[in-house]
C-alpha positions as CSV (number, residue, x, y, z in Angstrom):
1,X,8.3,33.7,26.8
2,X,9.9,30.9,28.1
3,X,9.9,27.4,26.6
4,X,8.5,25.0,28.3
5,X,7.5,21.1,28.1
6,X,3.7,22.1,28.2
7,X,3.9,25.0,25.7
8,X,6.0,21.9,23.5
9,X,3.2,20.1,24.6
10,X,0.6,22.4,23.0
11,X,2.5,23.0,20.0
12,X,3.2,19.7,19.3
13,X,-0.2,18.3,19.8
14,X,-1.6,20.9,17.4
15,X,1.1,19.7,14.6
16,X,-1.4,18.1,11.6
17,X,1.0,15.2,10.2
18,X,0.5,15.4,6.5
19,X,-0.3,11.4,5.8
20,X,-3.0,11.3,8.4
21,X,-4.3,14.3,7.9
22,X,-4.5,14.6,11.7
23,X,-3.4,16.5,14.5
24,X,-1.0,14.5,16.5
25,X,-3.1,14.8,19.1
26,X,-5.8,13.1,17.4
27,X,-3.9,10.0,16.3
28,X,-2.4,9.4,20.0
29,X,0.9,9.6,18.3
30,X,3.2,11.6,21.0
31,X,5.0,8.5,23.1
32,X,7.8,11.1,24.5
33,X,8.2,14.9,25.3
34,X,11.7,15.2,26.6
35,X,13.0,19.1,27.2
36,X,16.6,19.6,28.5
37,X,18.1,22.7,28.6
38,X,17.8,24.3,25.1
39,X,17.4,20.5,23.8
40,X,14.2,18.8,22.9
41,X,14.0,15.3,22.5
42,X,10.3,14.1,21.4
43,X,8.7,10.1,20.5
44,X,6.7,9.5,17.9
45,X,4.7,6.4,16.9
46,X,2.9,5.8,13.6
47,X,0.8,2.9,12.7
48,X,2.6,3.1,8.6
49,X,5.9,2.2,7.7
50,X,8.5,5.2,8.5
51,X,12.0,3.9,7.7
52,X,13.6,6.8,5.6
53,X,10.5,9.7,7.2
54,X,12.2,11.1,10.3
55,X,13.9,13.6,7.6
56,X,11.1,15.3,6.5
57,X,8.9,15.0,9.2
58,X,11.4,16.4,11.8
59,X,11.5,19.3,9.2
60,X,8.6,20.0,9.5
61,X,7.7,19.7,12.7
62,X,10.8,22.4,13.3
63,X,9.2,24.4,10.8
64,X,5.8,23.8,13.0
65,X,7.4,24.6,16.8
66,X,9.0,27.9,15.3
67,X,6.0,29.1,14.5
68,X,4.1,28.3,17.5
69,X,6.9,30.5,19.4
70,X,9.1,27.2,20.3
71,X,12.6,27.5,18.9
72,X,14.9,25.1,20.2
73,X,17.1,22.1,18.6
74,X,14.9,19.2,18.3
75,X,15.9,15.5,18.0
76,X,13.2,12.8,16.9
77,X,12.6,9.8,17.7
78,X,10.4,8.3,15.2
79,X,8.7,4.9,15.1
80,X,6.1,2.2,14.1
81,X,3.4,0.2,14.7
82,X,1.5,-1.5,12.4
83,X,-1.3,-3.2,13.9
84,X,-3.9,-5.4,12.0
85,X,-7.1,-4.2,10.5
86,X,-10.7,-5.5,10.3
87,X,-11.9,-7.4,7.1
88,X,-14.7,-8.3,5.8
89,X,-17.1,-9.8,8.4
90,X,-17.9,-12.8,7.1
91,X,-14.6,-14.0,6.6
92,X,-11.5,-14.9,9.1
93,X,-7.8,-12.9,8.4
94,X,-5.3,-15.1,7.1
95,X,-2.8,-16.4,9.7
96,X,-0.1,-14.3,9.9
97,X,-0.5,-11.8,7.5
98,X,-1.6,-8.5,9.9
99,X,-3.4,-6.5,6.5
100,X,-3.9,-7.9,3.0
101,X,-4.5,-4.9,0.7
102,X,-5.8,-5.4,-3.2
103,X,-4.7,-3.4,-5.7
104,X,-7.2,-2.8,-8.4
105,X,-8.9,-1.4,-11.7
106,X,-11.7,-1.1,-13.3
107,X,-9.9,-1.6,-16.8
108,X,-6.8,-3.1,-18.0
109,X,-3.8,-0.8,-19.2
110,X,-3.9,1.2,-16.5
111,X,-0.7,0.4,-14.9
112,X,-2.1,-1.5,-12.3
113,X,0.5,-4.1,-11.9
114,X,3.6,-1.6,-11.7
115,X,1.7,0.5,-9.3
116,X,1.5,-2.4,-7.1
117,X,5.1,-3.6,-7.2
118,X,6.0,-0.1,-6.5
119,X,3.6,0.2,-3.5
120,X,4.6,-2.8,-2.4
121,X,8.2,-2.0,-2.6
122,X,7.8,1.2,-1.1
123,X,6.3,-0.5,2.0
124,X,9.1,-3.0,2.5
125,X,11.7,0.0,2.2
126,X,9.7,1.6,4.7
127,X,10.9,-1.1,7.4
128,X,7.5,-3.3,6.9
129,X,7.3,-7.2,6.3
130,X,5.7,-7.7,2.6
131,X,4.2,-9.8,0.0
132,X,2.9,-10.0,-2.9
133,X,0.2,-12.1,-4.7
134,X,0.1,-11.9,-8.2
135,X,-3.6,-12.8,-8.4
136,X,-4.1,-11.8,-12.5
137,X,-4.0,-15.4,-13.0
138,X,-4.5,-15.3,-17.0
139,X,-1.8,-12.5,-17.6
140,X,0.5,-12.6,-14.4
141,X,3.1,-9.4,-14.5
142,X,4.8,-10.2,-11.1
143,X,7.6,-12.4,-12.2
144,X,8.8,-10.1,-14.9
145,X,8.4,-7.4,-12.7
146,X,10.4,-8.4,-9.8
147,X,13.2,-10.1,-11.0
148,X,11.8,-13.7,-10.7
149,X,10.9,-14.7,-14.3
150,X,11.9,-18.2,-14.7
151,X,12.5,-19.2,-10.8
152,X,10.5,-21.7,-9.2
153,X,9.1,-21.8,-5.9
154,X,9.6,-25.2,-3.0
155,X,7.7,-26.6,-0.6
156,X,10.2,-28.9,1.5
157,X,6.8,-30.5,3.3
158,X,4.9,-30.7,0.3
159,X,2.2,-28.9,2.0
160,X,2.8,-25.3,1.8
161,X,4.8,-23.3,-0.9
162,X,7.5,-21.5,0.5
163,X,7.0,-17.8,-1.6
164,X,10.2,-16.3,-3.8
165,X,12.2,-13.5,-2.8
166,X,12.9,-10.3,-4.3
167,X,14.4,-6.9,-3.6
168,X,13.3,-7.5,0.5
169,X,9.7,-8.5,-0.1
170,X,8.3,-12.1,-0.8
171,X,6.1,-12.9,-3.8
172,X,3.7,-15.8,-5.1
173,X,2.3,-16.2,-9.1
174,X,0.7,-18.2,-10.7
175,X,3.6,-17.5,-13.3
176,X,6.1,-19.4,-11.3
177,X,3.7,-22.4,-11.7
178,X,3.1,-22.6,-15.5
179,X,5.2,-22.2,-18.6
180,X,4.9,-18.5,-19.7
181,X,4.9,-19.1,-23.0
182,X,1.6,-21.2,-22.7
183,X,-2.0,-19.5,-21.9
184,X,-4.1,-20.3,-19.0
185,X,-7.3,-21.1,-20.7
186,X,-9.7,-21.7,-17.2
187,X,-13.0,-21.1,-16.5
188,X,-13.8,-18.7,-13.7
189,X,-14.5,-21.2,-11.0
190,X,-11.0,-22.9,-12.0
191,X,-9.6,-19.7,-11.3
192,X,-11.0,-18.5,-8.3
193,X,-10.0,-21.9,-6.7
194,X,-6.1,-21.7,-8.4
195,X,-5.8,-18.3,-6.4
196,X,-7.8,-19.5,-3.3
197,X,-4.8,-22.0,-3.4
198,X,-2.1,-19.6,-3.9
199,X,-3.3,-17.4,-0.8
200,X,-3.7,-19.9,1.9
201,X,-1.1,-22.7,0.5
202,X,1.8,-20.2,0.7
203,X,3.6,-19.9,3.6
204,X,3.8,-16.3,3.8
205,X,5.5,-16.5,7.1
206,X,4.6,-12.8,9.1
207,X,4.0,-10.0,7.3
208,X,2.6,-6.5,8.2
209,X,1.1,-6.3,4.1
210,X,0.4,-8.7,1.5
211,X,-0.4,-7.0,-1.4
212,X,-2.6,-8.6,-4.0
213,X,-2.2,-7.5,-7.6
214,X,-6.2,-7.7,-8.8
215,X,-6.8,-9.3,-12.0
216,X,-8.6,-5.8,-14.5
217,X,-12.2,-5.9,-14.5
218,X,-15.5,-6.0,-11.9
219,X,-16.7,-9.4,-13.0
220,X,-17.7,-12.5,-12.0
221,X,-14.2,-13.6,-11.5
222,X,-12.8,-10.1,-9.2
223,X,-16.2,-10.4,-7.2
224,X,-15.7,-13.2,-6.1
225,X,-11.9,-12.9,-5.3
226,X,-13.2,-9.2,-3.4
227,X,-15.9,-11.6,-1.5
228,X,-13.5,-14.7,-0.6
229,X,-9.8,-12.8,0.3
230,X,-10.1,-11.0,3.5
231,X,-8.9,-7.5,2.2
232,X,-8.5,-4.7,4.6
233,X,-8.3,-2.2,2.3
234,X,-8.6,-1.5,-1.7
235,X,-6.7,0.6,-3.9
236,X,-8.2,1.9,-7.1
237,X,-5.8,2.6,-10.2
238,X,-7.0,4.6,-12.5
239,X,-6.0,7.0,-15.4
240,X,-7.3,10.1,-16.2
241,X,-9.5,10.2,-19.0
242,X,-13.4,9.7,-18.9
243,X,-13.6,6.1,-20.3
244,X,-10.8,4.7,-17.3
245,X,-12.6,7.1,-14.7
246,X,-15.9,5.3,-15.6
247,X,-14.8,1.7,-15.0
248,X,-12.8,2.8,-12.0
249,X,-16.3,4.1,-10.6
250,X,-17.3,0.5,-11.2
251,X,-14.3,-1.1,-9.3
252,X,-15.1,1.4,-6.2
253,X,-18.7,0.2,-6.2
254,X,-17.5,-3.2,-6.7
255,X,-15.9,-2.9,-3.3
256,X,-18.5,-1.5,-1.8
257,X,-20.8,-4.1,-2.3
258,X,-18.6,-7.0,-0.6
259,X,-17.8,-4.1,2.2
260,X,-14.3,-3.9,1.5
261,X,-13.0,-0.5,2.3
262,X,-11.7,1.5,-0.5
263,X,-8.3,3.2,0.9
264,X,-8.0,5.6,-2.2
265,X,-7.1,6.2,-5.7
266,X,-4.0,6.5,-7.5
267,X,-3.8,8.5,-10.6
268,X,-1.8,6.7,-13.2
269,X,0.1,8.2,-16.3
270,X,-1.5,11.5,-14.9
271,X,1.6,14.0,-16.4
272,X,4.2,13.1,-18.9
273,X,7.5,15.2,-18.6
274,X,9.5,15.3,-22.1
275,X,12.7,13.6,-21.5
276,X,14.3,16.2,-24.0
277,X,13.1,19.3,-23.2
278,X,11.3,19.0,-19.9
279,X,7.6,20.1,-21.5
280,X,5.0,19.0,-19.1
281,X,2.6,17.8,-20.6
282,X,-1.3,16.1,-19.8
283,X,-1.4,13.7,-22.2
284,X,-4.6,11.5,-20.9
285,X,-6.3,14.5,-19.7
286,X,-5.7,16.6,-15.8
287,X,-7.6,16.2,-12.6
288,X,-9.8,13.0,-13.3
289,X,-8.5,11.4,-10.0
290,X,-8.7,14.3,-8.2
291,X,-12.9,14.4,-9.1
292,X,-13.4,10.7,-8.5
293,X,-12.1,10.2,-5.4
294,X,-14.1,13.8,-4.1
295,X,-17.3,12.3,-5.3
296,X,-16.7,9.2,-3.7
297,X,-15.5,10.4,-0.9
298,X,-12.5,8.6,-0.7
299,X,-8.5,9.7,-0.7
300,X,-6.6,10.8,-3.6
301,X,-3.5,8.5,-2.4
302,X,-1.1,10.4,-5.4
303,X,-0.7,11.0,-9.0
304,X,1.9,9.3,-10.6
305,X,3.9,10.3,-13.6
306,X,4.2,8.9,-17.4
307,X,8.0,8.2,-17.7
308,X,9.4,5.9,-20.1
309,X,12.0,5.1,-17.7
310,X,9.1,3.3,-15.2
311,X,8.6,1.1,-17.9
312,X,11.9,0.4,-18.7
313,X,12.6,-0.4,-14.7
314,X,9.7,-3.0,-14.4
315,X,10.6,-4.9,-17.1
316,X,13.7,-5.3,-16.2
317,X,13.0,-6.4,-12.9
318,X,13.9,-3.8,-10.9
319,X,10.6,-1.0,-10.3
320,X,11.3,2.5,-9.9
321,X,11.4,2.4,-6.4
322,X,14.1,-0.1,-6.1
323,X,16.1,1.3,-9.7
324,X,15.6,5.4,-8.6
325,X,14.2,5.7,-4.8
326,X,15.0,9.3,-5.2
327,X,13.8,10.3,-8.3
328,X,10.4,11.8,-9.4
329,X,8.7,9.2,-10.1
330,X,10.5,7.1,-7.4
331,X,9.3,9.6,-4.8
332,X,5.8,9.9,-5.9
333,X,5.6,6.1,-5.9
334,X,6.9,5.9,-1.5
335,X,4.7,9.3,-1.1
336,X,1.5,7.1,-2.5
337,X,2.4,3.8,-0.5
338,X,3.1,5.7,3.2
339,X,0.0,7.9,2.5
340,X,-2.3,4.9,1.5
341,X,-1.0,3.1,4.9
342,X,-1.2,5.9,6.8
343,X,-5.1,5.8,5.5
344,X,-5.2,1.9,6.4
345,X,-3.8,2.6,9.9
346,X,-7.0,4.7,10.5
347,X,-9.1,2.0,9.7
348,X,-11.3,0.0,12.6
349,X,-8.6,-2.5,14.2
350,X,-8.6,-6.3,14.0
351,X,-10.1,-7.1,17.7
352,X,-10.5,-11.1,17.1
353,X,-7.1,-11.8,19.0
354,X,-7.8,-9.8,22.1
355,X,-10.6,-12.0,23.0
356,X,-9.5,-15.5,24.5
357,X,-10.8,-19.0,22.7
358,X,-13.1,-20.5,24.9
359,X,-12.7,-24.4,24.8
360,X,-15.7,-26.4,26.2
361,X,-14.5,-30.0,26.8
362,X,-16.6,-33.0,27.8
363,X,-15.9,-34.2,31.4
C-alpha cells in the first residue's frame, strides 16, 4: 500500500508519547506533516522542556510508523512550549515566573534537596528558564549544592535582590544571607515572613520554573508556605520503606488540603548497585513508590538510584546531572524532571492574562 500523508496522519496521531502518556492526537501536539517523495518531515510541539529529546523520540516514533505499515526516512522537528499553569485560587502567580513547582517530603533524609537540584538542573538543560528557592530556611542545602557556598547576592536598587548563578539556572537562599556556621534560631512566623521575602524580593527575571526546595515536615511552618506560594504543582520525595512512605502520605494530604496539585512521586535511594561487583541490591525495601502513588492516584515521576557518587557530586557543587548527564543515575534524574513537566503541562492553564484589565477612571 502506498504511503501517504493521511495514512502518516493516522499513524502518527495514534503514536502514545511516553511522558504524557497520550496519544499525539490527544495532546494537540502534531504542528507539521510534511511528505516528499520517500521523505517525511513532521512538527512537533510539547508543553515540557525537550532540548537533548528529539533522539529518542524520533526513535521511537520510527519504531512506531514501521509498524503501522509507514516506512520511510523520517526527520523531526521537535519543539516547546511551556505555557503557565493555574495556582491556587486564592492567590495571584508571581510576576514573571510562568510555573513555581515545590519539591517536598514528609520526612527529612530523604534526599529531598539533591532531587531538587537535579530536577531543576535537568529542566534548565532541557532548554527551560530556571530557578531555585532554597526555602529550608533552618538547614539551607542549595549553596553547597550548586557551587555557590560563600557568594553573596546584590541588589544595585536596593530594592530587589538580583538571584546567583549557577550551572545555567538562577538560585536564591537564605544561606547566601547568613553566616553558615551560625544557626537560624526563628520562630515560625519569622520564618514564613524571611521566605515570603525571598520569593517576591528576588528578581527572578523570566522563568518557565522556579523550583522551591520545601523545608522536611507537614507542619505549621510548610502549611503555611503550601498556602502562601502560588505552587502549580508538588513533587513528593520519598524513600521506600514503611516509616518514609507514611509521612510522604502526610505531605500528599498536606497538599491537598491548600489545593495544590500533587504532580507525582519520586522514589529516592530505591536500588543500590555495588560499585565493586555490580550486585543490585534493595537496600530500603522495593516498590513502596510504586504503591503510594497507585493509591493516591497520582504519577510515579521515577525511581532514583543510591550511588555514592550522587553524594559525592552535590557536595561538591556540581549534581549528577551537571557532573554525569549520561550516566545511570544522571539519566534517571532528566527522565524524572521531563516526565514530571510533561505531567505539569497537562495541568489546567493560567487564563488570568488572556482577559484584559478593566480600568474605571473618574470623569
Amino acid at each position: 500500500m502506498a504511503t501517504t500523508e493521511a495514512s502518516v496522519r493516522a499513524a502518527l496521531e495514534s503514536f502514545v508519547e511516553p511522558n504524557l502518556q497520550q496519544t499525539l492526537a490527544q495532546a494537540q501536539a502534531l504542528r507539521e506533516i510534511a511528505l516528499a517523495g520517500n521523505r517525511l518531515r513532521i512538527g512537533i510541539e510539547l508543553g515540557f522542556p525537550t532540548l537533548g529529546y528529539s533522539h529518542s523520540l524520533q526513535s521511537a516514533l520510527q519504531a512506531h510508523l514501521r509498524a503501522h505499515g509507514v516506512d520511510v526516512p523520517l526527520t523531526l522537528e521537535l519543539t516547546s512550549a511551556i505555557r503557565p499553569h493555574a495556582v491556587q485560587r486564592t492567590l495571584k502567580p508571581l510576576a514573571g515566573v510562568k510555573n513555581i513547582v515545590a519539591v517536598a517530603s514528609g520526612k527529612g533524609g530523604v534526599g529531598k534537596s539533591t532531587v531538587a537540584a537535579n530536577l531543576a538542573l535537568a529542566w534548565a538543560a532541557g532548554g527551560a528558564q530556571v530557578g531555585v528557592l532554597d526555602a529550608d530556611i533552618y538547614g539551607p542545602s542549595q549553596p553547597l549544592m550548586l557551587g555557590l557556598s560563600g557568594q553573596h547576592p546584590s541588589s544595585p536598587d536596593g530594592k530587589l535582590i538580583r538571584p546567583l548563578h549557577a550551572h545555567g539556572l538562577v538560585a536564591m537562599s537564605i544561606g547566601f544571607l547568613v553566616d553558615p556556621a551560625q544557626a537560624v534560631v526563628w520562630r515560625g512566623p519569622m520564618v514564613t515572613q524571611a521566605l515570603t521575602q525571598l520569593l517576591t524580593d528576588t528578581d527572578w527575571g523570566q522563568l518557565d520554573y522556579l523550583v522551591v526546595d520545601m523545608p522536611p515536615g507537614t507542619g505549621d511552618i510548610q502549611l503555611t508556605l503550601a498556602q502562601r506560594v502560588p505552587v502549580a504543582g508538588a513533587i513528593i520525595v520519598t524513600t521506600p520503606q514503611d516509616i518514609a512512605l507514611a509521612d510522604a502520605r502526610k505531605g500528599l494530604a498536606m497538599f491537598e488540603k491548600v489545593s495544590v496539585p500533587v504532580l507525582g512521586i519520586i522514589e529516592n535511594m530505591s536500588v543500590h548497585v555495588c560499585s565493586h561487583c555490580g550486585h543490585v541490591e534493595h537496600i530500603f525495601g522495593a516498590g513502596g513508590g510504586a504503591r503510594l502513588a497507585a493509591e493516591n492516584g497520582v504519577t510515579l515521576l521515577g525511581e532514583l538510584p543510591l550511588d555514592v557518587r550522587i553524594r559525592e557530586q552535590a557536595d561538591s557543587g556540581r549534581p549528577t546531572v551537571v557532573a554525569e548527564p549520561e550516566s545511570a543515575a544522571g539519566q534517571a534524574y532528566i527522565a524524572a524532571a521531563r516526565r514530571a513537566a510533561a505531567v505539569l503541562s497537562l495541568r489546567a492553564q493560567d487564563r488570568s492574562a488572556l482577559f484584559p484589565k478593566i480600568v474605571v477612571e473618574d470623569t
